[in-house]
C-alpha positions, 0 to 999 in steps of 0.5 A: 985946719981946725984943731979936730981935723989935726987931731983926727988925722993923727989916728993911724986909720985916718992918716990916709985922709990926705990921700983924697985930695986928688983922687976919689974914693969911697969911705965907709964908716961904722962903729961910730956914733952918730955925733962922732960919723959928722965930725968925721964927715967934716973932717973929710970934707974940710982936708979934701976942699970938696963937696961930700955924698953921704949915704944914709941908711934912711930918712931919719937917719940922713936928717939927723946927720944933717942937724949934726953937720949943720951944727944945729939942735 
């Protein structure tokens, strides 16, 4: 588990990650910016072991949330 996912589970609001595991639930996610909405999304995704669906407002948003999980500038 990277050093981020750690700390990001340590949130009160994001303890309950660990719950996804076994079980599908939806996540929304506002109030964060954008760099912040992938590093949760890669959060997610690396303590469920399972692919993630993100749905964006629209196609210049999705590609942007793109570059940030891909890592790429």
């Amino acid at each position: 588990m990277s050093v981020l996912n750690q700390e990001l589970l340590k949130i009160k609001e994001l303890s309950g990650l660990r719950e996804f595991e076994n079980n599908r639930f939806p996540v929304y996610i506002t109030g964060l910016a954008e760099t912040s909405r992938a590093h949760l999304v890669a959060s997610i995704k690396e303590n469920i072991k399972r692919p993630v669906v993100i749905i964006c407002s629209d196609e210049r948003y999705g590609e942007i949330m793109k570059k940030n999980l891909s890592g790429d500038r």
